[in-house]
TORKOL-866859 format. One record per residue (C-alpha): y, z, x. Coordinates in nm, 2 decimals. Each point is the difference from the previous one (the first is absolute). Layout:
N
+--------+--------+--------+
!      y !      z !      x !
+--------+--------+--------+
!      Y !      Z !      X !
...
+--------+--------+--------+
//
This chain:
302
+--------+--------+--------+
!      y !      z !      x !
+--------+--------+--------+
!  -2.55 !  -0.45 !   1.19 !
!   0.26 !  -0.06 !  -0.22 !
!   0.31 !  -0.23 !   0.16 !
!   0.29 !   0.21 !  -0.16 !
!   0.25 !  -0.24 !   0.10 !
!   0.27 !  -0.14 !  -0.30 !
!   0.29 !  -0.22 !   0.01 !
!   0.30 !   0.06 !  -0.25 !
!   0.27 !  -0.30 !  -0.04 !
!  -0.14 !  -0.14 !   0.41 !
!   0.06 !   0.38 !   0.09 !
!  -0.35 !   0.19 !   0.17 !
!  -0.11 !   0.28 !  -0.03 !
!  -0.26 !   0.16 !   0.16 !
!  -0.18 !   0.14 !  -0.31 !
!   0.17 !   0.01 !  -0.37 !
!   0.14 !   0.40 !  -0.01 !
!   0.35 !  -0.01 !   0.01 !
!   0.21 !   0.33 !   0.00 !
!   0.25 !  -0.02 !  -0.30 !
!   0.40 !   0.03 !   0.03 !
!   0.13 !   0.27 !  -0.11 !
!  -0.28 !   0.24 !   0.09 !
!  -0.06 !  -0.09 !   0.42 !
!   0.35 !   0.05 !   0.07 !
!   0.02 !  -0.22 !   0.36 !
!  -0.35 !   0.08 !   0.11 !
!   0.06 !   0.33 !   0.26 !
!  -0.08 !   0.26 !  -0.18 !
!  -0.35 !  -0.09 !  -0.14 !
!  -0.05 !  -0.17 !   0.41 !
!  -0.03 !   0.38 !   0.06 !
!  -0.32 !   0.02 !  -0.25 !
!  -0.18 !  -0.38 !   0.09 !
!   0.09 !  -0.26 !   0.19 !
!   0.16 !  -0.26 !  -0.22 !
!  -0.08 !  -0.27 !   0.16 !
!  -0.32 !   0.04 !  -0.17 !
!   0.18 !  -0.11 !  -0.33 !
!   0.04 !  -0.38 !  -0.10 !
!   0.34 !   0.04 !  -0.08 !
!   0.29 !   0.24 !  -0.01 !
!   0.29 !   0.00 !  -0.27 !
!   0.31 !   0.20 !   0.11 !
!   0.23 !   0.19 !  -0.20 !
!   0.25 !  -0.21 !  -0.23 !
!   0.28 !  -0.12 !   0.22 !
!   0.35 !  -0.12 !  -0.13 !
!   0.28 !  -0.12 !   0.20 !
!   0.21 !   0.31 !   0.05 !
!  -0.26 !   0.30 !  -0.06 !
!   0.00 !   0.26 !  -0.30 !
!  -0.02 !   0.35 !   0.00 !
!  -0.24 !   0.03 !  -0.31 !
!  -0.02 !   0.23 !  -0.33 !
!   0.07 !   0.33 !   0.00 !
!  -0.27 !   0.28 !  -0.05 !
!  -0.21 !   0.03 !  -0.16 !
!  -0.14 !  -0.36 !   0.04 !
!  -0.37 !   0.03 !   0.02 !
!  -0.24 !   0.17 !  -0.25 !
!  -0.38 !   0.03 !  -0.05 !
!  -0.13 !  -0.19 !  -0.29 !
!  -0.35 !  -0.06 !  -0.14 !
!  -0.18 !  -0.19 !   0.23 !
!   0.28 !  -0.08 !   0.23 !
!   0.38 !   0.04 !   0.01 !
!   0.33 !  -0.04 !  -0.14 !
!   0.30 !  -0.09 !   0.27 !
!   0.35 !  -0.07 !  -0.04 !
!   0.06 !  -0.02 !   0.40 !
!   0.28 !  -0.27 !  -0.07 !
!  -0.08 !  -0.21 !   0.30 !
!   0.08 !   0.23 !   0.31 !
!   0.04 !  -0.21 !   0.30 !
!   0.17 !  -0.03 !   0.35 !
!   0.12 !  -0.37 !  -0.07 !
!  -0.10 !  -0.29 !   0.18 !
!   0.20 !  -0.01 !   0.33 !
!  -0.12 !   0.38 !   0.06 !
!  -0.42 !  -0.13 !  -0.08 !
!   0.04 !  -0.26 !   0.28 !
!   0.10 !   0.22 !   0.24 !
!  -0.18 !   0.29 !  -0.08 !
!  -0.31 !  -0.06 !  -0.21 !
!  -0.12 !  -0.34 !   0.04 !
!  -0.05 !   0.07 !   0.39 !
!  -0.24 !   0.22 !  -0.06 !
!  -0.17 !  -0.22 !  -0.24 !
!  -0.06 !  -0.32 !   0.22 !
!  -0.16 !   0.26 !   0.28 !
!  -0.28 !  -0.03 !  -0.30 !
!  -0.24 !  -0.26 !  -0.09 !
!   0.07 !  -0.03 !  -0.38 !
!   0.19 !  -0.21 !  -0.17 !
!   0.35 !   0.07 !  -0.13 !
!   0.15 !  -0.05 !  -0.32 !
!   0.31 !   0.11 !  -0.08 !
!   0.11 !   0.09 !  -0.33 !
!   0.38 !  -0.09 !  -0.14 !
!   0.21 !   0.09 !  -0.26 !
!   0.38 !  -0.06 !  -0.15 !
!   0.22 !   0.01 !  -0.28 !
!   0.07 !  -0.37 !   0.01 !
!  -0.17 !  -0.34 !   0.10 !
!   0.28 !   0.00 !   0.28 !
!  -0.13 !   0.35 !   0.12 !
!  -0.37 !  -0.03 !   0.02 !
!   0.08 !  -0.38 !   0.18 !
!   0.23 !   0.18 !   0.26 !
!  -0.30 !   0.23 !   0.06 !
!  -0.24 !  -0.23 !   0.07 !
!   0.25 !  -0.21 !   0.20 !
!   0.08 !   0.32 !   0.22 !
!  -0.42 !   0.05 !   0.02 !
!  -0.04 !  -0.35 !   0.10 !
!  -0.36 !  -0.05 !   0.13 !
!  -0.01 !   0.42 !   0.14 !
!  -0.30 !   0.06 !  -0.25 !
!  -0.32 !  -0.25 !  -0.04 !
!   0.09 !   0.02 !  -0.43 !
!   0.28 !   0.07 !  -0.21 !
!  -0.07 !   0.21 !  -0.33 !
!   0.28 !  -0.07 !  -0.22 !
!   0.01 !   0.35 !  -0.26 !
!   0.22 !  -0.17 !  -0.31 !
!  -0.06 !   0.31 !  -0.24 !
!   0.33 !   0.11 !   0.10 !
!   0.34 !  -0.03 !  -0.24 !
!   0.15 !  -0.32 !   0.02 !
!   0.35 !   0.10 !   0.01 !
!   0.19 !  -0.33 !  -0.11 !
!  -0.20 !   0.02 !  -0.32 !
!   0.08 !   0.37 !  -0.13 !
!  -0.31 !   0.13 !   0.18 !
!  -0.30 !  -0.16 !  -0.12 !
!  -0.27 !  -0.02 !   0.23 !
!  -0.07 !  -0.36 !   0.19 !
!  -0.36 !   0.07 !  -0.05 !
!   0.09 !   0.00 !  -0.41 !
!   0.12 !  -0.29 !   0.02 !
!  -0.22 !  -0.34 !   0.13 !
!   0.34 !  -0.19 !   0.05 !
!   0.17 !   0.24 !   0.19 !
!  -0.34 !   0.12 !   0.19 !
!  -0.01 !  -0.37 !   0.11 !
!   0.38 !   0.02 !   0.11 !
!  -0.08 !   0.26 !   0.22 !
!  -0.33 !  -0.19 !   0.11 !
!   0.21 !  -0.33 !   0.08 !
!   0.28 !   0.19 !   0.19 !
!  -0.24 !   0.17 !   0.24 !
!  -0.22 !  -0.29 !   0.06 !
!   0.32 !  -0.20 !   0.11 !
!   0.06 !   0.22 !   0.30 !
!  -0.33 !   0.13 !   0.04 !
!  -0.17 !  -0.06 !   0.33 !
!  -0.35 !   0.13 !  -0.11 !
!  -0.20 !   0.01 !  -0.32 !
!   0.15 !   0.11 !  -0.29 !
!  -0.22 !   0.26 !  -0.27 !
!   0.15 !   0.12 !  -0.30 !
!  -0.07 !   0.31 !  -0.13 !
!  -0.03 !   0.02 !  -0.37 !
!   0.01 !   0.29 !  -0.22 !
!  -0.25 !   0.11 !  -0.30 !
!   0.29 !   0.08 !  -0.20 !
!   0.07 !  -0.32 !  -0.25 !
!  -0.17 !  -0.19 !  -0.25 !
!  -0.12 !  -0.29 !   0.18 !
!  -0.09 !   0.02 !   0.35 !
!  -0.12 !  -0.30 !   0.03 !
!   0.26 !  -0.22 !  -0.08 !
!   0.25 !   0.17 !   0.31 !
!  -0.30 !  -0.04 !   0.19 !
!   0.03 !  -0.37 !  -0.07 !
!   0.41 !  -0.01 !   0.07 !
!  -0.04 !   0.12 !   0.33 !
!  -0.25 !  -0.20 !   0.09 !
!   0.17 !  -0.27 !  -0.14 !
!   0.32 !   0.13 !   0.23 !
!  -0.17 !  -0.03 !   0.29 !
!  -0.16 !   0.32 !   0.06 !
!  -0.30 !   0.00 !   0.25 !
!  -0.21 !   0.30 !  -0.15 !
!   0.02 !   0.29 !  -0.28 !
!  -0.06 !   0.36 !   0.03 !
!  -0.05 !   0.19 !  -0.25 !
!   0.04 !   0.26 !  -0.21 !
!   0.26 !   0.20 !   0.08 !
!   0.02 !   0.36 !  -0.21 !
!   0.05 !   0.03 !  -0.35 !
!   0.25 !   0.17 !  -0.18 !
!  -0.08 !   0.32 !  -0.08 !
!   0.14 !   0.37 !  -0.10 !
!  -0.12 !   0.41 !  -0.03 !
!   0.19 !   0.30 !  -0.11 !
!  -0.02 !   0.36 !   0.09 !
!  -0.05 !   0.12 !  -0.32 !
!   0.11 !   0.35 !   0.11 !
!   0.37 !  -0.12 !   0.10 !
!  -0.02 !  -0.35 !  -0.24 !
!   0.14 !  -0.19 !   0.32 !
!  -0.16 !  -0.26 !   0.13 !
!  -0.18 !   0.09 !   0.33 !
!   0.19 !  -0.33 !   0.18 !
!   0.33 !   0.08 !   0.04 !
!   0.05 !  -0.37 !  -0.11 !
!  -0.17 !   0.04 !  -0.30 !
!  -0.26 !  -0.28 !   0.07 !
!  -0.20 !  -0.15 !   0.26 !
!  -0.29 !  -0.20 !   0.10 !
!  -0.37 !   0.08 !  -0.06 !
!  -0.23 !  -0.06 !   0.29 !
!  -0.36 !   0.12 !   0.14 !
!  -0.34 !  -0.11 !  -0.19 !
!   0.10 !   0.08 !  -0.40 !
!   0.19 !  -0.37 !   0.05 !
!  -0.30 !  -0.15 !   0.13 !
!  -0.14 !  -0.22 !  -0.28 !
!   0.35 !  -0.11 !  -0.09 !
!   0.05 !  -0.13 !   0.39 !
!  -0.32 !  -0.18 !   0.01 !
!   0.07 !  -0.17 !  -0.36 !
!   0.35 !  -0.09 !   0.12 !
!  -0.17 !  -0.16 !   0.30 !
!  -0.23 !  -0.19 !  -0.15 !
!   0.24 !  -0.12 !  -0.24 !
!   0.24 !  -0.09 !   0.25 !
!  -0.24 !  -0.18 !   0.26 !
!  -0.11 !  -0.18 !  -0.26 !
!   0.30 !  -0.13 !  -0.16 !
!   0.21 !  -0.07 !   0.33 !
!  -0.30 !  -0.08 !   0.24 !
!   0.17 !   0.15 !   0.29 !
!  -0.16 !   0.24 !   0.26 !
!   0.02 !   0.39 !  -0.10 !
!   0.03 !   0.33 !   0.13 !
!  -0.14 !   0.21 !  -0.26 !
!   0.06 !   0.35 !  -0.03 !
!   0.05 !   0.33 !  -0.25 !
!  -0.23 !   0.27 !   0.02 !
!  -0.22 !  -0.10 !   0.26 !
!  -0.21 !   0.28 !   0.13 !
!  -0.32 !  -0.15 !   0.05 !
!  -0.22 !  -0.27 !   0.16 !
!  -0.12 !  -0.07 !  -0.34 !
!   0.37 !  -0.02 !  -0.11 !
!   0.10 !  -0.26 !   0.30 !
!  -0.31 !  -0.20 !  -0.09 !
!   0.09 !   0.03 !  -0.43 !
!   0.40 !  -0.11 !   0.15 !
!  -0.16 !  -0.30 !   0.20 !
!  -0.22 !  -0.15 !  -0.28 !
!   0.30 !   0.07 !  -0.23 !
!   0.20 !  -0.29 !   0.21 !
!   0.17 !   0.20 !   0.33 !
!  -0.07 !  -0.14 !   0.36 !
!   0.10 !   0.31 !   0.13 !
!   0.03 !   0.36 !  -0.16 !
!   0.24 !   0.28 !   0.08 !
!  -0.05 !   0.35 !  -0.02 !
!   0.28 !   0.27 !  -0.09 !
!   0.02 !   0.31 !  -0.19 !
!  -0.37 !   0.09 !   0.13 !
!   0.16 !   0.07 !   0.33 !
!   0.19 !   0.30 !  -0.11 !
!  -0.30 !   0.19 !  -0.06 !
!  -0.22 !  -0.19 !   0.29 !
!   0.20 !  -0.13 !   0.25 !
!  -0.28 !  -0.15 !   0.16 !
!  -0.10 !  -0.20 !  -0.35 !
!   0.05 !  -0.38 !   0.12 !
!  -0.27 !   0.08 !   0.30 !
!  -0.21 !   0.16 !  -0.26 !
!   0.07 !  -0.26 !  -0.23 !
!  -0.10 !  -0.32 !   0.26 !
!  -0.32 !   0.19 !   0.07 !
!  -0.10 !   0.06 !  -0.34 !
!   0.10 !  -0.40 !  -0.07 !
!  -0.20 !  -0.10 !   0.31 !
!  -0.36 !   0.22 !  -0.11 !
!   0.03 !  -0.18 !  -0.36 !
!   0.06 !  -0.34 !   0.16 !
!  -0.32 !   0.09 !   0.18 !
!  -0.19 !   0.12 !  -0.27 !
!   0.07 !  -0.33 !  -0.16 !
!  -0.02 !  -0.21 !   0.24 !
!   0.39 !  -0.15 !   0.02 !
!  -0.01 !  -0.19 !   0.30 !
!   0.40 !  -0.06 !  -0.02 !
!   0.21 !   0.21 !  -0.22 !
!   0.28 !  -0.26 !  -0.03 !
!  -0.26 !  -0.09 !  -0.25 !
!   0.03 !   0.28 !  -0.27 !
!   0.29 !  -0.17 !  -0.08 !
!   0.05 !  -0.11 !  -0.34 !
!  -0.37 !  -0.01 !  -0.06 !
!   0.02 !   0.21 !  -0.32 !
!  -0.24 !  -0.18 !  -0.26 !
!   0.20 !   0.00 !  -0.29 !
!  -0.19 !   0.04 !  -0.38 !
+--------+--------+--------+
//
């Protein structure tokens, strides 16, 4: 039998499938189709200190293999999450990661001064506009993703992950700044840019023009960015982007990730990280992976 256990950043988990932010919302809704404590982990929707009320419609759209959405970061706030959501949450046994977001260093610290140790993780999102610099994005930038890393981890009261984004030249190298910042863990890849028309009307079909890409067409571009990024900053990763398979949470594993998270694959399977787990558990078998902390990094590189 296959011990399923991981450990991300000191942080257990029960088994490596961790539903992605963004895609989970805070957990209730999917409770009504599993139980979800039988997940590892559980990544709520992006928080921010004062809540947003999101993009207007139209905001999602089908795209091949997977979607495009322009949501624009919906969200309650934090003050209504701890009194509403998180409740429900610690009635489960799975751990909690909370996902954060801002427009400034001062903003995302504030958040997870106001989260203090709530969640077991904080995911820090930094593909958001840094607004003091004319709205370039922090994850652009490896300086300014490390300010935000560094301003988090001064207030922080649990481990810090960054999540990085697919869209710049280098991912390594910000990789390296926030680990060099302090950060405790990456996750990555967040969605990449991406863009249709309606050829009948010539509009775009996002009312904000653009959005990001999700769901398995990404796939080979998250597990490169994983590997790339494991390797190169040597910190523990939750690997995801297009994950709809065993096979693909094994293929994210070797790639570098100690744990793997599964999102656009639940809009058309909302059951798919209990799926998911059970395929990953019959291939451990068939291979005989005694632990499957130890997938980890073991790609065998040409």
């Amino acid at each position: 039998m296959t011990d399923l256990s991981v450990s991300v950043a000191g942080v257990p988990m029960k088994n490596p499938l961790v539903a992605v932010s963004g895609c989970f919302g805070f957990g209730r809704e999917y409770d009504e189709y599993f139980d979800i404590s039988l997940l590892g982990g559980l990544c709520v929707k992006g928080l921010n200190v004062s809540g947003r009320p999101g993009n207007p419609p139209p905001r999602i759209a089908e795209a091949p293999g997977g979607c495009l959405n322009s949501v624009g970061l919906q969200n309650p706030g934090i003050e209504a999450f701890l009194r509403e959501d998180l409740p429900f949450l610690r009635t489960k046994d799975i751990t909690v990661i909370a996902n954060i977001f801002g427009g400034t260093a001062e903003e995302y610290a504030e958040a997870a001064r106001m989260l203090g140790d709530s969640a077991d993780m904080l995911e820090v999102n930094i593909s958001c506009p840094n607004l003091k610099c004319g709205g370039v994005n922090f994850a652009s930038d490896p300086k300014a993703a490390a300010e935000v890393t560094e301003a988090v981890k001064k207030v922080a009261k649990v481990p810090v992950c960054i999540k990085l984004s697919p869209n710049v030249t280098d991912i390594a190298s910000v990789a390296v700044a926030c680990r060099d910042a302090g950060a405790d863990a990456l996750s990555l890849i967040n969605t990449l840019l991406g863009m249709r028309i309606d050829i009948e009307t010539r509009r775009p079909v996002l009312r904000m023009n653009t959005g990001g890409l999700s769901g398995s067409a990404i796939f080979p571009v998250a597990v490169r960015c994983v590997w790339q990024a494991a390797a190169a900053a040597g910190l523990p990763v939750i690997g995801m982007g297009g994950v709809s398979s065993g096979s693909d949470a094994a293929e994210m594993m070797i790639a570098g990730a100690s744990a793997v998270g599964v999102g656009t694959a639940l809009f058309g399977d909302p059951a798919a990280p209990v799926r998911i787990l059970r395929e990953l558990t019959e291939w451990c078998g068939r291979h005989g992976i005694e632990n499957v902390s130890g997938l980890t990094g073991s790609v065998r590189a040409y």
